[in-house]
N, C-alpha and C positions, 0 to 999 in steps of 0.2 A: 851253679846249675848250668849244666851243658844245653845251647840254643838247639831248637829246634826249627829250621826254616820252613817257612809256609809251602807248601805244596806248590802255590801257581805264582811260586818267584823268591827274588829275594826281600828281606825284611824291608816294609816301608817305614823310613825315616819318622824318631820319635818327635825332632830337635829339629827349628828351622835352620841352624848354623847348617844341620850336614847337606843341606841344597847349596852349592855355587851359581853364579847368575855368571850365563856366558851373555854377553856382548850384544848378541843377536837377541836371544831371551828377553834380555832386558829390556830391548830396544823395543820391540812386540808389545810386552803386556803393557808398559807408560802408553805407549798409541792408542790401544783400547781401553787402559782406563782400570787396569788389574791390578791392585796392589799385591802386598808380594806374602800378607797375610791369609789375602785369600787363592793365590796359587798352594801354596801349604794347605789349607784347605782343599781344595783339589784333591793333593796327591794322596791326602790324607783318608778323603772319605767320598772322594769320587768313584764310576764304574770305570775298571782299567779295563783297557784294551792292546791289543799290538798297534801300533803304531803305522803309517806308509811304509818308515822305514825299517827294518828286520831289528835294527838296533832303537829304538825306542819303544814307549810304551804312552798310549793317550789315556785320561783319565775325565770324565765326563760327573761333573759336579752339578745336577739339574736344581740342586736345593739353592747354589749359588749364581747360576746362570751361567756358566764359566766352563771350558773346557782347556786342558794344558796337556803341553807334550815334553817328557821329559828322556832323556838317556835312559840303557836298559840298569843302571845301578840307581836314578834317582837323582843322581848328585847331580844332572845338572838342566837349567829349564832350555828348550830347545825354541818354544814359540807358546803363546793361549790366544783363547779367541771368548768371545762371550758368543753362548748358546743364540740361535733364532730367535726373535721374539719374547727375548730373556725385557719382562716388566711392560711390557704391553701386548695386546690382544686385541682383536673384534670378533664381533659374533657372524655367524654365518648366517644365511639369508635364510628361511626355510623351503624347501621345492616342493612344491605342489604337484599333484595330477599333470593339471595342464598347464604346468612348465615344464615338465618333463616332456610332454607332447609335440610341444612348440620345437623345444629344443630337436627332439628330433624330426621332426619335419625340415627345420633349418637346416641340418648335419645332411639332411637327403637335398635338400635345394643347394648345399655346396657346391653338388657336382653341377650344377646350370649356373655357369659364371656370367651370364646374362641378368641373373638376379640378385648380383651384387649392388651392394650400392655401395660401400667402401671397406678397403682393406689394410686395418693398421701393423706394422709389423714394429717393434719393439724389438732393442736390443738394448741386451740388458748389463752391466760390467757385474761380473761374479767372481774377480779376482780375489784374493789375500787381501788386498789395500783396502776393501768393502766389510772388514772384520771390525775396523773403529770406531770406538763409539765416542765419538766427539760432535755428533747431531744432537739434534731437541734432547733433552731430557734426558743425553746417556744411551741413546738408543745406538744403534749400528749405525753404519752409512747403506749396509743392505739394507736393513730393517726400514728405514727412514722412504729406502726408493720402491719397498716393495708395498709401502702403508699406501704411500701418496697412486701408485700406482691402481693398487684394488681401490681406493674411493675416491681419486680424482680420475683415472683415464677409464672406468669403466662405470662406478655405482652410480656417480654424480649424471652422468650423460646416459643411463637406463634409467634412473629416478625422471629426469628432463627429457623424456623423451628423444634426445638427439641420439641418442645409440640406438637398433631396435635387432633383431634377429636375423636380419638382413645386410646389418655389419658384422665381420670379420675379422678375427685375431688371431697375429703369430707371435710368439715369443722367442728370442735366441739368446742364449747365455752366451756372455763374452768373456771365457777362460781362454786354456793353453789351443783348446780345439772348439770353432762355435757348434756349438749343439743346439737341434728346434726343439723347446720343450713345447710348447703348443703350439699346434701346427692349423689352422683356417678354423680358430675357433667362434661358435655364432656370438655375439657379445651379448650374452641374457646375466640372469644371477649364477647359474651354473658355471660360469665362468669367473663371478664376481668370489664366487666359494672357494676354487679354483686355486686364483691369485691366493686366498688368502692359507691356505694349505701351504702353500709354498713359502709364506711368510713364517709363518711356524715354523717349517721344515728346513729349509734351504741354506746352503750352507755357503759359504765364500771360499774358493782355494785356491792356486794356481798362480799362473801368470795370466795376464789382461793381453791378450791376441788380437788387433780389429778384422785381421786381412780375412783370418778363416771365418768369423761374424757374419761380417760382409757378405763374403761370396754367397753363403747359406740367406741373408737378406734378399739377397739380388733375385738367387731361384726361387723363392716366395714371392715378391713380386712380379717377377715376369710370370707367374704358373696362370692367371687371367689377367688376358692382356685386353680383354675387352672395354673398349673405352668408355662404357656406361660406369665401369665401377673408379670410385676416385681413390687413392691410395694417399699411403702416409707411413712415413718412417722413422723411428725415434731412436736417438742413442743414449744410454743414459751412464756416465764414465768419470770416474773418481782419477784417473791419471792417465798420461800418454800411453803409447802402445809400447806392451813390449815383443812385437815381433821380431826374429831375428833378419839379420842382412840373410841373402841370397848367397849360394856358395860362389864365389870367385870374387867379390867384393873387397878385398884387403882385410887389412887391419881396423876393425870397429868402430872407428872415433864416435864422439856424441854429436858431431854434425852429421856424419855419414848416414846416421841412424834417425834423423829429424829429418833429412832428405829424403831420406828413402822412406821413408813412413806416410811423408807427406805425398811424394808422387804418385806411391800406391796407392795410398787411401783414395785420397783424388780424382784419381784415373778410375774409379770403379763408383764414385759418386759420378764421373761424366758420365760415364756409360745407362747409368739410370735415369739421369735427369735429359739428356739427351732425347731419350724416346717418348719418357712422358711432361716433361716440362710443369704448365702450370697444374694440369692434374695429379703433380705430387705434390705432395709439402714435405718438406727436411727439417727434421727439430732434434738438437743439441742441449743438453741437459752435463754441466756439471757436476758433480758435485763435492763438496769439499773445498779444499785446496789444491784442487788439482790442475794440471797443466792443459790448458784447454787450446793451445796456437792450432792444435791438431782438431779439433771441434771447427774453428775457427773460419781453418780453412776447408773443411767439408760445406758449411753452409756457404760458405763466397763461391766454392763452384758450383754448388746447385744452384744459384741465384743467377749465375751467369747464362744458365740455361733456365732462368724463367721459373722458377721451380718456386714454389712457397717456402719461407724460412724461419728458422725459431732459434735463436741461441740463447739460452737460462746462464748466467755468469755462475763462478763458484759459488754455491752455497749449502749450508748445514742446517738451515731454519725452514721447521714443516711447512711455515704458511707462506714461507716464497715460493718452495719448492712447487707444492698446493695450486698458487698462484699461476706460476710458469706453466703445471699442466693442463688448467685452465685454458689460459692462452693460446696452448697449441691444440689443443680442440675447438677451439673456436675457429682456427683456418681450416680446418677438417669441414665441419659445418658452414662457415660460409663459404667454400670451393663445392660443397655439395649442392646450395643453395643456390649460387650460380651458376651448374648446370642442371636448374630444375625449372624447365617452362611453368611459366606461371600459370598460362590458360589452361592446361593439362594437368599441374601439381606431378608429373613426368621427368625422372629422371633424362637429360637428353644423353646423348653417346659421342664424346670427344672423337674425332678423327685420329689417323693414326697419322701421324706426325714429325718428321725430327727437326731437330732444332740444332742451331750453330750460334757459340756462346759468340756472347758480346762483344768479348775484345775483337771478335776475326773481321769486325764489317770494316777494315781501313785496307782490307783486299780486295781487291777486283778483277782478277786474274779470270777471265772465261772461261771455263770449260766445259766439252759436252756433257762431261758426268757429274755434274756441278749446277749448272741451271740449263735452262731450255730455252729453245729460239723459237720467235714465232714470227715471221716474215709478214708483208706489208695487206699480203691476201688471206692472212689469218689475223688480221685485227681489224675491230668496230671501238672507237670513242663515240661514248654517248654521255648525256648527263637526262636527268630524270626532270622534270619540269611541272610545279608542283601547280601549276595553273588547268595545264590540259589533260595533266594524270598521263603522262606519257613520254617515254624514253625518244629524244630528240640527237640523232646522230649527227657528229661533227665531218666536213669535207674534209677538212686537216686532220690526220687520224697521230702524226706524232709531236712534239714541241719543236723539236731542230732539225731545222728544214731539210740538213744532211742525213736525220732517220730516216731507217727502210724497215725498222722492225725493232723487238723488243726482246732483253733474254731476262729469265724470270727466274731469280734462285729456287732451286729445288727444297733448302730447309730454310723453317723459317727462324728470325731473330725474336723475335718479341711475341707476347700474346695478350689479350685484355683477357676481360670475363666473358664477351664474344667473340672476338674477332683475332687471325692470326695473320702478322707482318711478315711479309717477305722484303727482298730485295726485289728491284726493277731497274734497269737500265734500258734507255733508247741506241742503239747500233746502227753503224754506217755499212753500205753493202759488204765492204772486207771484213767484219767483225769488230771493229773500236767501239768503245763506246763514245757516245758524246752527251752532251748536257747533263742539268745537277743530277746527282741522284736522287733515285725517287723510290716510293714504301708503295706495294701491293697489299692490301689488306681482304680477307677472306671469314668466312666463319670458321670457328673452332670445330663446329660441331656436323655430325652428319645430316640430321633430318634438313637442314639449310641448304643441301650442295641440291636440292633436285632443281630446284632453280631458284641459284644462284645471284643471276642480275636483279632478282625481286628482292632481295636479302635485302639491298643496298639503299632501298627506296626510305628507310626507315631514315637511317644516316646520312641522306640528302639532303632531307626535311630539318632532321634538328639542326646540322651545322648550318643553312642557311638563315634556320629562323635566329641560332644563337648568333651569327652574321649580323642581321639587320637590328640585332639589340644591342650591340656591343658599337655600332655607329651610331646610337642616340647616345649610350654613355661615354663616346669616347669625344662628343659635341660638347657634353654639359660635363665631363673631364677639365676641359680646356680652358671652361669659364669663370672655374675657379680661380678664388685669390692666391696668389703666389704660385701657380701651375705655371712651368714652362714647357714647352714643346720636346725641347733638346736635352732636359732631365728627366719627363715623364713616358715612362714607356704606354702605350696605347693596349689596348685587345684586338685581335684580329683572330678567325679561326682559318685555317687554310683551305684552296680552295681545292675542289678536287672533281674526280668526273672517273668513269668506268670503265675497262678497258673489257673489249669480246676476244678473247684467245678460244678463237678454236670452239668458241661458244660460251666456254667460261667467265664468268662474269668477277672480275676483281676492280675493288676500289681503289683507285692512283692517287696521290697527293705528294708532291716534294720529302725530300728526308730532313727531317731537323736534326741538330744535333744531340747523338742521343747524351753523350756525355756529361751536357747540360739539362738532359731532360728530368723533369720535377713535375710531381702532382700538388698539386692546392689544398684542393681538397676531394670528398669523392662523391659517391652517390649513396653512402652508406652514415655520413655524418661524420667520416673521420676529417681534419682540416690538420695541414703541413703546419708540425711543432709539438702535436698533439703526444701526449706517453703513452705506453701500450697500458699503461693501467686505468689513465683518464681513456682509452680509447672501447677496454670491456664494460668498466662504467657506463658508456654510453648505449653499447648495448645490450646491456641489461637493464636498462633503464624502461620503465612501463610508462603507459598514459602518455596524454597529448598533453606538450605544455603552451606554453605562451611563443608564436609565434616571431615574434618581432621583440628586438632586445628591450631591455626596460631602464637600460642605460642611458641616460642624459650628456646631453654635451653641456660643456661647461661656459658657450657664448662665447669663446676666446677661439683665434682663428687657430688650428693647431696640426702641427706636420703629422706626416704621415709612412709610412714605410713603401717601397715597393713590393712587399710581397700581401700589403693591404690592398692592393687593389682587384686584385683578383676576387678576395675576399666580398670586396665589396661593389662587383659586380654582379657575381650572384646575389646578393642582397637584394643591389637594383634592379637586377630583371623580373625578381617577387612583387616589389612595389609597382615597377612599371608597365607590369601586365595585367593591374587591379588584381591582383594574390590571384592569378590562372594558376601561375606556373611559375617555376625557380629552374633555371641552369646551374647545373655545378658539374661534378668531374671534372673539373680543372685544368688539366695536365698540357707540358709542351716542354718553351724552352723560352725563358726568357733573354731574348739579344738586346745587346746596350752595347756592342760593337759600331753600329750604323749610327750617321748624325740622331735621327728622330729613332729611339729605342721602341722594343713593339716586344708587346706579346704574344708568340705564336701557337696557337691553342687546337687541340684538337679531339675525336671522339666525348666531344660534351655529350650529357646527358641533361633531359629535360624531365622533370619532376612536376606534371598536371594533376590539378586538384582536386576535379569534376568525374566523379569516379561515377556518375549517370551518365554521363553523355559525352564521355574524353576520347579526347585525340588517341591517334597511334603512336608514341613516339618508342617504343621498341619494351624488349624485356628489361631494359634496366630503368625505365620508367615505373617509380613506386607510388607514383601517389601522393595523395598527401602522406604517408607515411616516411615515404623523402623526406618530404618538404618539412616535416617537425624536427625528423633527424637532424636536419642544417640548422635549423634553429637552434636545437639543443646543444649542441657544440658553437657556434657562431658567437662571438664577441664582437659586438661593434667597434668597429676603430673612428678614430679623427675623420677619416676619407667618406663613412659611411655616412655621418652626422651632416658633412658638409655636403656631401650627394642631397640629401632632403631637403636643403636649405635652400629660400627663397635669395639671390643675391643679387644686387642693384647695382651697375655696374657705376652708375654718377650719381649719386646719393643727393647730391646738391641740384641735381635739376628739378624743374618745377612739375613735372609730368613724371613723380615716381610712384605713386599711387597704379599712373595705366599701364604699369612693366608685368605682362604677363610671368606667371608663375612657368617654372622652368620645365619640358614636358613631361613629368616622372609617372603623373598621375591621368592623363586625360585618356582619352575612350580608345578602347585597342581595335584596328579597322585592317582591311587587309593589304592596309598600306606596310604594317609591319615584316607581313611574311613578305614581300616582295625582295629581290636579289639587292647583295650590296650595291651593284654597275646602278643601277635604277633607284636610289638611296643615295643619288652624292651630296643633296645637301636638304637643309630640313627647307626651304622654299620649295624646291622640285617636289616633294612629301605632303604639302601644303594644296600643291596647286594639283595634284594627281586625284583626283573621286574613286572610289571604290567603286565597281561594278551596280554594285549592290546597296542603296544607303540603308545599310544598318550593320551594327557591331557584330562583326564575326569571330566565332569563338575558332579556336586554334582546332580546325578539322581540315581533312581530305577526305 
């Protein structure tokens, strides 16, 4: 019987023999996971289609999940992929009246970028490499990034509250060309429906491009540059880029193309982190087995410019991935929480700012376009005096005797949760500079600049008061057994004082090394050692616990570390202020360079208890809600144990009974706030009467 060929082609293969497996084919369907029975399936009783190419033909097999592409005879397979969402699914939210309302009221408050509060942008890798299903359960590596993406970066943080209509979302696909597919959307359920549309739908192809992502990132973030709203950028990337060299470049090699990849990328992560610094975060998300040196180095230069950072290592497993985007929501939310005045519940609004990475401060080169001068008739040294409540100006207005005046880097290095670091230098009428260098510190934020010099009154107070606590414990340090002077480093916080440019009021203090510089711990509960797993733990943690460890010592004398001591000063200033108050923030730089080693400590925070009738000690003063925090993470060490102990210095003499107990616990008077100079020894502390005889609580 003479054949008769089908109208829309030629006969589809009865026999798996007549399919040949080319090289590539093969290589494809093993990656995702196709065996080669159910490619034949496919070709068999899949929807054919034409193909990208003129000479193929794709077959869409929805009963298998499976999509393949084969030559226009059949004989041979070209590539397959498994379908979107091939064996998993979620449900859609359902949208009510007034979410539909909301939503658009948001979509019309877009246009007022004053009513932002943050804006996440997402980039997404939608390359070919995103087609494998070697994640959970066989799923895709899209599939995997776009599940975790609808219920960790959006449903989880709208269910909790920390997302609301007033956050913002973009999404870019990282192919051959980046494309916005969501461009300032509000982050409600309508968007949570959204993602999940696209999980179904979305398909992976091409080559993985960063450069054109990027750019298309960049103009979504700079579109409000208003400092009120905090930003966040996410990359989420199964392998290196594959952009190509620039024309004149040579001959391709695979260093050529690491280099250049890296410079670029780099070079356009400076340019964002440069403007906005701590108010961005940068979070890196591998996944797979993919080559992350290029992720790697995106986060080390945002960090260099201060930036928030997040790198996820390769992974395939839902609940790390899960995990990680947890994580990086949580520096979204507390970057948002620290610019939110507490007495208002007020977004505040970051200044506009740039910044110069970290490596560049070993220059000193002056220039007019570079920092600014302010001569000997534009500056007031004063320091704040917490006695008469009143700014006290210094005759001597520079430290070395040859200044005439002072140049002031125009970008800053560093920034806290309040405050931003500059350079400062003292100059000789020619322009040299002379003596150490020294940090300018400012607020971040604008509602602070109207004046300024009063900002600083906050930061006088703590660091002197944490001054005169750290000379009781750095006395009853000393007394301990086996303590030597020449091994144990000290506490000290540095000293510092205000300088009036022009009217401007910035805080002065010496430069530490930053190289060396290290936090302890913070004001948030996190303590140096701590994992970023035990660190969410912690705050998500509810309820007040037990204040004080419930660890015993074991009556045996026992070492201790240096980076316990820090630790366990904060401790001691809880007990030796009768539970007022806890210092922590920790941070500096520990020198063990000099005979007698010190540590030099700075922007402490103070954590008061008395939430009726408490001190000022600024916005990162929490309360006892600090104060639990520390707890709750705080391990007692050896050094804290021996801090409480009563210790007798001659045990064999006959008068050990009348050896006063060591001063950890006795009555707090306003002998403590008094300055270190006036604090040299605990007899001068003795013989000095308060104003006033009775116990004064920590007020101005």
């Amino acid at each position: 019987m003479e054949n008769i060929p089908r109208e829309e082609g030629p006969p589809i293969p009865m026999s798996a023999s007549d399919i040949l497996s080319s090289l590539h084919g093969r290589q494809r369907r093993i990656e995702r996971g196709i065996s080669k029975s159910q490619f034949h399936s496919a070709v068999k009783f899949g929807v054919r289609s034409p193909g990208r190419n003129q000479k193929s033909w794709m077959f869409a097999y929805k009963e298998g999940g499976i999509a393949v592409v084969t030559n226009e005879t059949y004989t041979e397979e070209i590539t397959s992929w498994a379908l979107p969402c091939w064996g998993i699914d979620i449900e859609k939210v359902p949208i009510t009246e007034d979410m539909l309302k909301a939503h658009e009221k948001a979509v019309d408050d877009s246009r007022h970028h004053d009513r932002w509060k943050s804006h996440t942008v997402v980039v997404l890798d939608q390359s070919g490499s995103m087609r494998k299903t070697d994640a959970t359960n066989g799923v895709t590596r899209s599939d995997l990034v776009w599940l975790c993406l609808a219920v960790d970066c959006i449903g989880k943080r709208l269910k909790s509250g920390e997302a609301t209509s007033r956050d913002y979302f973009s999404l870019i696909e990282l192919r051959s060309k980046g494309e916005c597919l969501i461009d300032q959307h509000p982050m409600d359920w309508i968007l949570y429906n959204k993602i999940i549309e696209m999980l179904r739908s979305w398909q992976p192809i091409d080559h993985g491009n960063y450069l054109p992502a990027i750019d298309v990132a960049e103009n979504m973030l700079l579109r409000n540059r208003r400092g009120n709203c905090v930003l966040q950028l996410i990359f989420l990337s199964d392998g290196a880029p594959s952009d190509n060299l620039p024309p004149g470049s040579g001959w391709p090699s695979s260093y050529k193309h690491a280099e250049y990849h890296k410079q670029a990328i780099c070079k356009r992560i400076a340019f964002l982190a440069r403007q906005f610094g701590s108010r961005l975060s940068v979070g890196a998300f591998a996944v797979g087995d993919s080559q992350i040196h290029i992720l790697k180095h995106m986060v080390k230069t945002a960090a260099e410019y201060n930036c928030h950072v997040f790198l996820s290592n390769a992974t395939l497993c839902v609940n790390e991935l899960s995990s990680a985007f947890q994580s990086m929501t949580t520096l979204l939310t507390d970057t948002k929480s620290a610019a939110t005045d507490v007495s208002t519940n007020r977004q505040r609004t970051f200044r506009d700012l740039l910044r110069e990475p970290k490596g560049a401060l070993e220059v000193y080169e002056i220039s007019d376009g570079e920092w600014s001068k302010y001569h000997s008739q534009d500056v007031e040294k004063a320091y704040f005096d917490k006695y008469e409540y009143r700014w006290v100006y210094f005759d001597q207005k520079f430290n070395h005797p040859s200044a005439v005046g002072v140049v002031v880097r125009d970008e800053i290095f560093a920034e806290g949760k309040e405050r931003a670091v500059r350079r400062v230098r003292e100059i000789t009428p020619d322009g040299q500079v002379v003596g150490p260098p020294l940090v300018g510190k400012e607020s971040l934020f604008v509602e602070d600049m109207g004046d300024s010099i009063s900002f600083h009154k906050t930061f006088f107070k703590v660091q002197q008061i944490s001054q005169n606590v750290a000379v009781r414990f750095n006395k009853i340090l000393l007394k301990l057994p086996g303590v030597k002077r020449s091994e144990t480093p000290l506490i000290t916080f540095l000293d510092c004082y205000v300088l009036l440019l022009q009217g401007r009021g910035m805080l002065v203090e010496k430069m530490i090394d930053h190289t060396k510089y290290k936090k302890w711990n913070t004001n948030d509960g996190y303590v140096d050692g701590m994992t970023r797993k035990e660190y969410n733990e912690l705050k998500n943690c509810q309820g007040r616990l037990q204040r004080e460890s419930q660890s015993r010592s074991t009556g045996k004398d026992s070492n201790f570390t240096l980076d316990d001591i820090p630790q366990a000063f904060s401790h001691f200033s809880y007990i030796f202020s009768k539970r007022k108050f806890l210092i922590c923030d920790l941070q500096g730089v520990l020198d063990t360079d000099s005979d007698e080693p010190l540590f030099e400590l700075t922007d402490p925070v103070i954590h008061y208890s008395d939430m009726t009738d408490r001190a000022d000690y600024g916005r990162t003063d929490r309360g006892q809600q600090g104060i639990d925090d520390f707890f709750r993470s705080h391990k007692c060490s050896p050094l804290c144990h021996m801090m409480l102990r009563r210790w007798i210095p001659d045990p064999l003499c006959n008068d050990v009974i009348k050896h006063d107990r060591l001063p950890v616990c006795e009555p707090i008077s306003e002998t403590i706030l008094k300055s270190n100079s006036e604090a040299d020894s605990d007899e001068e502390v003795v013989q000095r009467k308060p104003k006033k005889a009775k116990t004064v609580k920590f007020m101005i």
